[in-house]
C-alpha positions as CSV (number, residue, x, y, z in Angstrom):
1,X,28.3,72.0,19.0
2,X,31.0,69.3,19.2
3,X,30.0,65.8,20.3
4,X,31.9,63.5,22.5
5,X,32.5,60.7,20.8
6,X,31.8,58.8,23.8
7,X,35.0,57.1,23.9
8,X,37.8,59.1,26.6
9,X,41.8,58.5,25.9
10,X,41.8,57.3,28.8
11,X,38.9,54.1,27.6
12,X,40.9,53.9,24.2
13,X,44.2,53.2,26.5
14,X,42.5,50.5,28.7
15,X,40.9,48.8,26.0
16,X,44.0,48.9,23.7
17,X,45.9,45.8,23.2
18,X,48.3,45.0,26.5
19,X,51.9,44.2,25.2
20,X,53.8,41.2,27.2
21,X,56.4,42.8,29.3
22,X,59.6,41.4,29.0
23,X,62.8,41.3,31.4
24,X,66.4,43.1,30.2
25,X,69.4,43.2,32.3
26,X,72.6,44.7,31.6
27,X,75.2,42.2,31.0
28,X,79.0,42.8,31.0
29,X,80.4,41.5,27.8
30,X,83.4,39.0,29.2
31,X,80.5,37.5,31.1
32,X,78.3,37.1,28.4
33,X,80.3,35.7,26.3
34,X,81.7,33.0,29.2
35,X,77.8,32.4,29.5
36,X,77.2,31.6,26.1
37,X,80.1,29.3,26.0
38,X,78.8,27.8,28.9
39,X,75.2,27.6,27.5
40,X,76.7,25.9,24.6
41,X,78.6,23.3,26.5
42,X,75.6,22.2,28.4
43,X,73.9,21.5,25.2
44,X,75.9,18.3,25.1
45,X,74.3,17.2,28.6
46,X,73.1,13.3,28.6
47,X,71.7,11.0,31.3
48,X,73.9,8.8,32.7
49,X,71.9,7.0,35.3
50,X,69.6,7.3,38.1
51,X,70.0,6.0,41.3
52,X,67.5,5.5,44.5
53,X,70.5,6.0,47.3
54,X,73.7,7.2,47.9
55,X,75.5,4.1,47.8
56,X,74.3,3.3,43.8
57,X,75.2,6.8,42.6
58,X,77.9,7.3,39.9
59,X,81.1,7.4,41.2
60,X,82.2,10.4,43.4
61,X,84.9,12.1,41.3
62,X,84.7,15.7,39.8
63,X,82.4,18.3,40.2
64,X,78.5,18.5,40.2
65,X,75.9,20.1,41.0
66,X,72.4,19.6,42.4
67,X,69.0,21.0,41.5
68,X,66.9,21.1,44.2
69,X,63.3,22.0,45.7
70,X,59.5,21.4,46.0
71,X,58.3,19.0,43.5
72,X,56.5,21.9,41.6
73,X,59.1,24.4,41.6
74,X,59.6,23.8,37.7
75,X,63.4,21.8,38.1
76,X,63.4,19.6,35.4
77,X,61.5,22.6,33.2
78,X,64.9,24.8,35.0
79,X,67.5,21.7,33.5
80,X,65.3,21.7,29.8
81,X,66.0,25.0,29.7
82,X,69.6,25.3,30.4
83,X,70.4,22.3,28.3
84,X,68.7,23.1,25.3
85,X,66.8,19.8,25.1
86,X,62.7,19.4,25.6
87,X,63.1,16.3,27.2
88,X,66.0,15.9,28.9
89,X,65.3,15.8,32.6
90,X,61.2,14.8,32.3
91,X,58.6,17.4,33.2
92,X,55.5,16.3,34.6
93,X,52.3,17.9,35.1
94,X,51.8,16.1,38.3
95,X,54.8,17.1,40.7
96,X,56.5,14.6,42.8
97,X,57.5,12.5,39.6
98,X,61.5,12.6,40.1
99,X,61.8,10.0,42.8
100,X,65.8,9.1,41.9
101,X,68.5,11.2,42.3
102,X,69.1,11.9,38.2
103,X,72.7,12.0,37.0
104,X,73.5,13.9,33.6
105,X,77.1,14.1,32.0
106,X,78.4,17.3,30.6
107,X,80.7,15.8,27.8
108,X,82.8,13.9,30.3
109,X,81.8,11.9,33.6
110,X,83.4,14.1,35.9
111,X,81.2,17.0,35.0
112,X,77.9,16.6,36.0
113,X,74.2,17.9,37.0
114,X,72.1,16.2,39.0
115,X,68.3,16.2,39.5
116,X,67.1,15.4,43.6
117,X,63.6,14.9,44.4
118,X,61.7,16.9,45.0
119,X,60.3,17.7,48.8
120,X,57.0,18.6,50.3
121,X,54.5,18.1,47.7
122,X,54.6,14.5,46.1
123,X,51.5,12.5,46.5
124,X,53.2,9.6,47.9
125,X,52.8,7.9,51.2
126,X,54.2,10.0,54.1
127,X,56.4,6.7,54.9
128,X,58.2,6.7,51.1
129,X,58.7,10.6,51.7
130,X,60.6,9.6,55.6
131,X,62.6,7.5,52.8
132,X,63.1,10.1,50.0
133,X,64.4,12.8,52.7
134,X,66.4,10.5,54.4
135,X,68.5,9.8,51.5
136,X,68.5,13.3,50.2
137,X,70.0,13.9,53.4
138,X,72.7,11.2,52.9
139,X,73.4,12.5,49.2
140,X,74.0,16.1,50.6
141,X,75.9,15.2,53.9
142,X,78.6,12.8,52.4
143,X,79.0,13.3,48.5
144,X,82.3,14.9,47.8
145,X,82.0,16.1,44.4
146,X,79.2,18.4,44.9
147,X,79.8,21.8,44.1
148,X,76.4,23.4,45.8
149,X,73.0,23.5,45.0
150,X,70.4,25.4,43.1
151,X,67.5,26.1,45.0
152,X,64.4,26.6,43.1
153,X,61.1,28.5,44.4
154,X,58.2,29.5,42.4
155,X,58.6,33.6,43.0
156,X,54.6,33.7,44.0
157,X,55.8,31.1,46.9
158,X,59.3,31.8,48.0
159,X,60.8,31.0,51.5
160,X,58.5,27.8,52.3
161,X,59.0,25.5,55.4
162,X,61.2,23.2,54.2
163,X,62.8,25.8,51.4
164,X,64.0,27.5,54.7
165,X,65.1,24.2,56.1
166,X,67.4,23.5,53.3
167,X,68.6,26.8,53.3
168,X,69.6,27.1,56.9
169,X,70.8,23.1,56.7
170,X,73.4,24.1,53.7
171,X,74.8,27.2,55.4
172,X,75.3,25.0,58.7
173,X,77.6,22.4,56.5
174,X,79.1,25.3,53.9
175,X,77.6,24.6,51.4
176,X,77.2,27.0,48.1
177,X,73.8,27.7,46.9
178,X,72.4,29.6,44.2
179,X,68.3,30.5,44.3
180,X,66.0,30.5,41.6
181,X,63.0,32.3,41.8
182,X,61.2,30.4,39.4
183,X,57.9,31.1,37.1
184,X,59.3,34.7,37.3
185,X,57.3,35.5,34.1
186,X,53.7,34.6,35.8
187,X,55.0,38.7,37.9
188,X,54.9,41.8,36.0
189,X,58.6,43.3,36.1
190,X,57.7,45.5,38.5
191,X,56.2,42.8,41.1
192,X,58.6,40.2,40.3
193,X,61.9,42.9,41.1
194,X,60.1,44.0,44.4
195,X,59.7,39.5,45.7
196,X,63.3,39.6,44.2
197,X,64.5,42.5,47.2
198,X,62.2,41.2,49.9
199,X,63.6,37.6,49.7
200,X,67.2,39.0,49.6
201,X,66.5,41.2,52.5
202,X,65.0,38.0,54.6
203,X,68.1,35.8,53.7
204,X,70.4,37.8,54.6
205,X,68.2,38.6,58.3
206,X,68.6,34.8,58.6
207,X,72.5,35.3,57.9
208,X,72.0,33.8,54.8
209,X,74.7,35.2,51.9
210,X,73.2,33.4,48.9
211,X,73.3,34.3,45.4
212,X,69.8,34.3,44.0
213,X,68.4,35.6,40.6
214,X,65.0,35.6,38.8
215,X,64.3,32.9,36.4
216,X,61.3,31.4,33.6
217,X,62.1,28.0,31.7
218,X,59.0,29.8,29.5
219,X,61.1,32.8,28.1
220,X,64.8,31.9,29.2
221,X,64.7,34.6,31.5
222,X,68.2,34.3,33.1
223,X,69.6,31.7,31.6
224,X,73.3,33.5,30.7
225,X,73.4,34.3,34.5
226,X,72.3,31.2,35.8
227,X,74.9,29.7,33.3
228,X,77.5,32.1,34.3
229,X,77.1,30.6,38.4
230,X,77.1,26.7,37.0
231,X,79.9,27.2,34.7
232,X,82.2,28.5,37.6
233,X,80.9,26.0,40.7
234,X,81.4,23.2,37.2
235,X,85.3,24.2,36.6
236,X,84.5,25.1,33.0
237,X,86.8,26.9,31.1
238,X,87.2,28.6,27.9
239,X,90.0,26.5,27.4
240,X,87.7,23.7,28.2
241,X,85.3,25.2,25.1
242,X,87.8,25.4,22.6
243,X,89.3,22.1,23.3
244,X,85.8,20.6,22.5
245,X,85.2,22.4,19.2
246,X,89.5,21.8,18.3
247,X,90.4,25.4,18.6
248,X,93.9,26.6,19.9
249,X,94.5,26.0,23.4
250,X,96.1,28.7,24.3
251,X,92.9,31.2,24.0
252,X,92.7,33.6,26.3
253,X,90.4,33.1,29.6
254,X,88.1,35.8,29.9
255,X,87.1,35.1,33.0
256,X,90.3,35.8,34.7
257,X,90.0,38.0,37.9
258,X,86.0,37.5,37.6
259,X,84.1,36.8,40.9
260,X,81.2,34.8,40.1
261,X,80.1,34.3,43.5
262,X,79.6,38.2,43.1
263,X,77.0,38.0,40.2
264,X,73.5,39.2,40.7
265,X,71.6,37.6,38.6
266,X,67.9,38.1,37.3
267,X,63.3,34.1,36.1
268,X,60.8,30.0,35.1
269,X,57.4,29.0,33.7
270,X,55.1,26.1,34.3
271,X,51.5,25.3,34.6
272,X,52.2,23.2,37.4
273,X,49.3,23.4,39.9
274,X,51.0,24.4,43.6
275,X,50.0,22.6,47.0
276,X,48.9,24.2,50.0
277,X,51.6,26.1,51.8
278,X,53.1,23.7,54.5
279,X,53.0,23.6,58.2
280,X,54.3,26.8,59.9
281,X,56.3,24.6,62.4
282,X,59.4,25.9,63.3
283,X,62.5,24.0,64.4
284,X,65.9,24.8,66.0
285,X,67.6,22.3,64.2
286,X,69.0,22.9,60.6
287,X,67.7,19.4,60.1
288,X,65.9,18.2,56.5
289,X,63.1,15.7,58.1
290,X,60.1,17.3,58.8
């Protein structure tokens, strides 16, 4: 008579060794080859200077644009990422430690990213956050050179209080932005594609025509696509490229004809520890105080 070995398939399957999912996406060449150009120019990325209000800020020429979101959304992790450099914009295990608005250069000053602080979370007193939001609020309302923002939201999180409070504030003053969901890697593909859908379908039930993408700092998930949207809101050429590593300027722009407000882009990984959702007041006002 045979005996069972005692182990099923289906035992021998469970206990066998799980293999990390990773995330593809189809890219179309041009654009791939734009985003690495792009990837490659935001290596040269250095701090310029930080400033704690609008008046001290570098001088408003050019183009820039701002990372924003709660103080554990992973945006300094986000800039590391895109810049190629560990320690560029600095990560913190304890969020709420970007309390300047953080300039960085792009090879020239009229080229720039920009770190905000980060909102609802900081373990701060409530009167130095009145202060923080009221001069986010300034930055945002009256600085010329920005381009639009990039939104970040951890993906197990997405649409908090005051993420829905920027959002709406932006599309009241026309403002372009671009949101990551964030720590995309902590989701299976399957989970992390489905949070991607359902926040697309609440934006655009809010009216809300954003470009948004999953992202993860841990695996550079979506890094040619994020680069891709910065390069474009940036004014970076391929012309721009070549002139910087003394090639002919008379390359051809791939780009020509692209719309890369169009581009639907796929996540970011920290250890971060994440607050307490916020209040579930509501307001009528696209207003950032809280």
């Amino acid at each position: 008579m045979h005996r069972s070995s005692g182990k099923s398939r289906n035992s021998k399957t469970a206990n066998a060794p799980k293999q990390k999912i990773t995330y593809t996406k189809k890219v179309d060449p041009v654009l791939s080859e734009y985003a690495n150009a792009t990837l490659s120019w935001l290596r040269q990325a250095e701090f310029s200077m930080s400033a704690p209000k609008l008046d001290l800020c570098v001088e408003d020429t050019g183009y820039e644009i701002a990372f924003a979101g709660r103080s554990n959304a992973g945006k300094s992790s986000a800039i590391n990422a895109l810049t190629n450099q560990k320690q560029l914009a600095r990560a913190s295990k304890r969020p709420g430690r970007t309390q300047m608005i953080n300039f960085f250069n792009l090879g020239n000053p009229d080229q720039r990213l920009v770190d905000l602080p980060g909102y609802g979370y900081a373990a701060v007193p409530e009167a130095m956050k009145l202060v923080w939001q009221k001069e986010l609020e300034n930055y945002l309302i009256h600085r010329q050179s920005l381009q639009g923002l990039v939104l970040l939201m951890d993906i197990r999180h997405p649409l908090q209080h005051f993420d829905i409070m920027m959002l709406q504030w932006a599309h009241s003053r026309k403002l372009f932005v671009h949101v990551l969901l964030t720590k995309a890697d902590k989701l299976n593909r399957g989970p992390a594609n489905k949070t991607l859908l359902e926040v697309q379908q609440q934006l655009k039930k809010m009216g809300l025509n954003f470009s948004i993408q999953l992202f993860s700092s841990l695996n550079k998930l979506g890094l040619e696509e994020l680069a891709s949207v910065m390069g474009g809101r940036l004014n970076f050429t391929l012309a721009q490229q070549n002139h910087h590593a003394n090639a002919p300027d008379a390359e051809l722009d791939l780009l020509a004809g692209i719309d890369l407000d169009a581009i639907e882009i796929a996540g970011e990984a920290d250890a971060e520890s994440l607050e307490q959702s916020e209040s579930d007041q509501s307001t009528n006002s696209p207003s950032l105080k809280p």
